[in-house]
Residue frames as a rotation matrix with the C-alpha (Angstrom) as fourth column:
UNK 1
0.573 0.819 0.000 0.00
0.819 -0.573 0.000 0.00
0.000 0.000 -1.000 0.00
UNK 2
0.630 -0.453 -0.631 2.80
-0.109 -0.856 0.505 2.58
-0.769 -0.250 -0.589 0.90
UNK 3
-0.334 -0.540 0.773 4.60
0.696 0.411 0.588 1.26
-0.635 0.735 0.238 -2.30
UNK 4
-0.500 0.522 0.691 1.72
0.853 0.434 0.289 1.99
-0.149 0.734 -0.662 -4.07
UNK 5
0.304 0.508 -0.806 0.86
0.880 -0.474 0.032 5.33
-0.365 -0.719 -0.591 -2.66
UNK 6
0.644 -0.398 -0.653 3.69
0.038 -0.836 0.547 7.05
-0.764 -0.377 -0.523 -2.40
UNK 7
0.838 -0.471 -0.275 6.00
-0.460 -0.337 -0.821 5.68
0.294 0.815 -0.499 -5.34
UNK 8
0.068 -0.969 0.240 9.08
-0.783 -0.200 -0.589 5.15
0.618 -0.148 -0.772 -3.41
UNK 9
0.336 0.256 -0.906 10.53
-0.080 0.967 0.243 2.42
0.938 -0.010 0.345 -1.85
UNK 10
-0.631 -0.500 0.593 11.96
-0.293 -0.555 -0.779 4.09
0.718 -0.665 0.204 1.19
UNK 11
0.013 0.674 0.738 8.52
-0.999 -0.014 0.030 4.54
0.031 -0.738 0.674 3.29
UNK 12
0.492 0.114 -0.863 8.07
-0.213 0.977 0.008 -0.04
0.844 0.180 0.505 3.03
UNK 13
-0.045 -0.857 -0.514 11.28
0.356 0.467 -0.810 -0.53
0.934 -0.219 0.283 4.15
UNK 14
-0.686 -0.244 0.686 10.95
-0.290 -0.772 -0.565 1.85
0.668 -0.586 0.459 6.93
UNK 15
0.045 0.831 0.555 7.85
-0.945 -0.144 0.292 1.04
0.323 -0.537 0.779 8.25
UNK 16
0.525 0.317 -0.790 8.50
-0.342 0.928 0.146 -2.40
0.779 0.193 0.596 8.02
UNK 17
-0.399 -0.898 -0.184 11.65
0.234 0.095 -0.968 -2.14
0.887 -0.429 0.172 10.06
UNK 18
-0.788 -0.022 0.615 10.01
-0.603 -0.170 -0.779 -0.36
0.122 -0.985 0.121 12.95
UNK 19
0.242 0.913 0.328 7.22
-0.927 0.117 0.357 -2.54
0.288 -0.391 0.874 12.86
UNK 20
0.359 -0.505 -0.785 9.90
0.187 0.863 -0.470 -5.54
0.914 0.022 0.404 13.09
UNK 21
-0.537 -0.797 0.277 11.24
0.083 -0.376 -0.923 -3.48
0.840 -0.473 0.268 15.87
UNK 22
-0.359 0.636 0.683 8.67
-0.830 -0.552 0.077 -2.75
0.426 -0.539 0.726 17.70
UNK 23
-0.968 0.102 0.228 6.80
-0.105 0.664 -0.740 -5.84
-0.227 -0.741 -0.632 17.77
UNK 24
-0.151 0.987 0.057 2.80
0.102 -0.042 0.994 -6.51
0.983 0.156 -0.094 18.19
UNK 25
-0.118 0.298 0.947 1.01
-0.791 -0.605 0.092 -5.04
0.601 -0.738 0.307 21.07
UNK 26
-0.892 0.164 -0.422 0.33
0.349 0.843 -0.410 -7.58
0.289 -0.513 -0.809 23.75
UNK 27
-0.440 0.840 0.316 -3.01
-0.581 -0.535 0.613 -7.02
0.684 0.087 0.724 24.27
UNK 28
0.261 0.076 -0.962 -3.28
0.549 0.808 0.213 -10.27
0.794 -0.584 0.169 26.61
UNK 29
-0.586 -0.741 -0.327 -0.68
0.675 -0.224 -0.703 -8.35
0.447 -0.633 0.632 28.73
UNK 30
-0.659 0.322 0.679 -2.25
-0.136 -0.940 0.313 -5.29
0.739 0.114 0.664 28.72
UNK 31
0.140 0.988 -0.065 -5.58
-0.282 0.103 0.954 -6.94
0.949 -0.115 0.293 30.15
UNK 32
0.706 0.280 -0.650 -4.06
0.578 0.301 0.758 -8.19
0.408 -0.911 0.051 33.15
UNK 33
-0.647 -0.653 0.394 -1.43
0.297 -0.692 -0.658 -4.70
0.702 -0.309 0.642 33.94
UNK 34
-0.277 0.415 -0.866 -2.89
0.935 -0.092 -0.343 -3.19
-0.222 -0.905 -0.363 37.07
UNK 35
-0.605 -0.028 -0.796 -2.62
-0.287 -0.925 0.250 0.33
-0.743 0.379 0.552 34.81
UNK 36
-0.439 0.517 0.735 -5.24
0.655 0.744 -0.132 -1.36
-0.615 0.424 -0.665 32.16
UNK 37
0.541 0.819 -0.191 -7.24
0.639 -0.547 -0.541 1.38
-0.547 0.170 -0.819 31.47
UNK 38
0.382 -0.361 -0.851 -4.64
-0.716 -0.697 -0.025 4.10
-0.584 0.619 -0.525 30.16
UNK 39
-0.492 -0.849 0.191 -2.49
-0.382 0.408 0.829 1.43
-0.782 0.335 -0.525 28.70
UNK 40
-0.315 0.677 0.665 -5.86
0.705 0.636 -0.314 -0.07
-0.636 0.370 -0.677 26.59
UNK 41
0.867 0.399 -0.299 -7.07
0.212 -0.838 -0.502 3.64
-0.451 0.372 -0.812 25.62
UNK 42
0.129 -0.655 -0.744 -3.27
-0.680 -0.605 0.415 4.57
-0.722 0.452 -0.523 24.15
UNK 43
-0.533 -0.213 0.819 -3.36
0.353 0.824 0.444 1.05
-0.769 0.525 -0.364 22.29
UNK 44
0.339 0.827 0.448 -7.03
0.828 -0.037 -0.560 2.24
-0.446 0.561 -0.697 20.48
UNK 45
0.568 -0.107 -0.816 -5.61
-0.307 -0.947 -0.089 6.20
-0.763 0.301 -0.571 20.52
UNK 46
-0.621 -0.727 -0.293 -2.73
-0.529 0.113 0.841 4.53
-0.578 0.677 -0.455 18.20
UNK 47
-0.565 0.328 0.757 -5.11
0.538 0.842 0.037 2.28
-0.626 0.428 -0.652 16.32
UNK 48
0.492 0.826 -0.276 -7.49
0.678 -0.562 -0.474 5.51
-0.546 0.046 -0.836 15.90
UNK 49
0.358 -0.429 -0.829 -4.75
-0.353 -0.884 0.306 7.57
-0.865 0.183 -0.468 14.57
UNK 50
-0.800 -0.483 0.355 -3.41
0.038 0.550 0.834 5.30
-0.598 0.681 -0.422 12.12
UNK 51
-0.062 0.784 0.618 -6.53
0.903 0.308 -0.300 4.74
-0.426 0.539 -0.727 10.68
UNK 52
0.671 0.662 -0.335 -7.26
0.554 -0.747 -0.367 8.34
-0.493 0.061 -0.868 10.51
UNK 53
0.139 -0.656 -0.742 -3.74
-0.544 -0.677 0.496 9.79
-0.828 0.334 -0.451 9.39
UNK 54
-0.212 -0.436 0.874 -2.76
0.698 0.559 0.448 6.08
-0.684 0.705 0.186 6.71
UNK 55
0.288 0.181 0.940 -4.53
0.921 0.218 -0.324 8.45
-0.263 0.959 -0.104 3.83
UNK 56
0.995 0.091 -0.050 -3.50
0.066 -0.922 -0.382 11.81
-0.081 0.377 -0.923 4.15
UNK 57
0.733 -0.619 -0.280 -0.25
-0.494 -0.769 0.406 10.98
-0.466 -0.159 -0.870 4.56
UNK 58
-0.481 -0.613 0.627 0.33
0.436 0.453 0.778 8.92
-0.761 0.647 0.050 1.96
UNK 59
0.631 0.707 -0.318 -0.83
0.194 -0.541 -0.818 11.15
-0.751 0.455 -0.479 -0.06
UNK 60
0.454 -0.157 0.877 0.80
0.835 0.419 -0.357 10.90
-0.312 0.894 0.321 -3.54
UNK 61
0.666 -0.216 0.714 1.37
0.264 -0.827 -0.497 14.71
0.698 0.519 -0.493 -4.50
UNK 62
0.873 -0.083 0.481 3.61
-0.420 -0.630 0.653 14.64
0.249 -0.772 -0.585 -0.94
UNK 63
0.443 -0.878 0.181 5.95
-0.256 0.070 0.964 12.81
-0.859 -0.473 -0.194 -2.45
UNK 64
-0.565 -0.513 -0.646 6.79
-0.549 -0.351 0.759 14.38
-0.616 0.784 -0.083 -5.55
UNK 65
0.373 0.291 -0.881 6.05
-0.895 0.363 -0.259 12.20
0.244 0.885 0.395 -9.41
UNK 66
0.459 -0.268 0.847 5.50
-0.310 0.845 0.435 8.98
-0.833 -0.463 0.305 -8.72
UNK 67
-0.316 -0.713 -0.626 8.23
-0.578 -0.379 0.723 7.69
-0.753 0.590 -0.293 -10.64
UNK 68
-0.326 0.782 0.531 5.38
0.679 0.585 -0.444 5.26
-0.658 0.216 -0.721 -12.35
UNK 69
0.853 0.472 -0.223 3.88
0.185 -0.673 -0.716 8.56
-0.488 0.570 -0.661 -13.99
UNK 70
0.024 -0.437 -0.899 7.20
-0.654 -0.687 0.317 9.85
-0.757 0.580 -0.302 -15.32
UNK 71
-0.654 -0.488 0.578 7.75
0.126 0.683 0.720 6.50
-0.746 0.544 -0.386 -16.90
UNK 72
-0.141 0.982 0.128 4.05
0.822 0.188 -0.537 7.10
-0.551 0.030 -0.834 -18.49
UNK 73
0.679 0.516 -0.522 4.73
0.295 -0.843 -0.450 10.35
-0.672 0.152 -0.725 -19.58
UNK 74
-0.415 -0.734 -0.537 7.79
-0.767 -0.034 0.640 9.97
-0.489 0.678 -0.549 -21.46
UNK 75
-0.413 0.486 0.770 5.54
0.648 0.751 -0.126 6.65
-0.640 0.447 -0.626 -23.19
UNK 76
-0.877 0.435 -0.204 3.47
-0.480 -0.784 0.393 9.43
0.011 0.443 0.897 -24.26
UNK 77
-0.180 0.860 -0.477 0.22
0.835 0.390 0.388 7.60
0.519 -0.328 -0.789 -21.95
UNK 78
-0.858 0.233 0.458 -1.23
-0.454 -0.762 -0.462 11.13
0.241 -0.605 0.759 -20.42
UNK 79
0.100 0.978 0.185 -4.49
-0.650 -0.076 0.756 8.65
0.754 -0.196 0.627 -19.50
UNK 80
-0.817 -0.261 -0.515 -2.98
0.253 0.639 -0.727 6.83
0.519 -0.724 -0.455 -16.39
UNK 81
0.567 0.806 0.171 -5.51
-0.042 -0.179 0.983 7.14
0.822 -0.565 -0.067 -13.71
UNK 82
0.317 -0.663 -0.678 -2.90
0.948 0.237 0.211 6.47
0.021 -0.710 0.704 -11.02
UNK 83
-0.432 -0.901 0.037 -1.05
0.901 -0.433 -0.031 9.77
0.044 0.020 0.999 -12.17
UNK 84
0.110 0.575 0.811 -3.83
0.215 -0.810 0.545 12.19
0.970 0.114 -0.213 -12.11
């Protein structure tokens, strides 16, 4: 999807890495922390934010010609749909 977005192969790699780093929430864990409550609500706040931020900020025109379109435009194809 962030390939496919953005163009570039940078953001993938990246994300992938910290998400190798990071890990997957324990959500098991979580349920039995004596702190439960904030520790459940910052899990959703991150779940909520992702959701809400994944499309504006992969927003194509924020990271330049995707290099897909230049290839397209030197073809002489100005009807990509991707490149509009």
């Amino acid at each position: 999807f962030l390939f496919i977005r953005t163009g570039h192969l940078i953001g993938p790699v990246l994300c992938h890495s910290f998400c190798n780093y990071m890990g997957f929430p324990a959500v098991c864990a979580a349920l039995e922390h004596p702190q439960r409550r904030p520790l459940l609500a910052g899990y959703a706040l991150g779940v909520g934010l992702f959701l809400l931020l994944l499309q504006p900020l992969t927003d194509p025109k924020l990271y330049g010609s995707l290099p897909l379109c230049v290839l397209l435009e030197r073809a002489g194809d100005s009807e990509a749909p991707l490149c509009s």
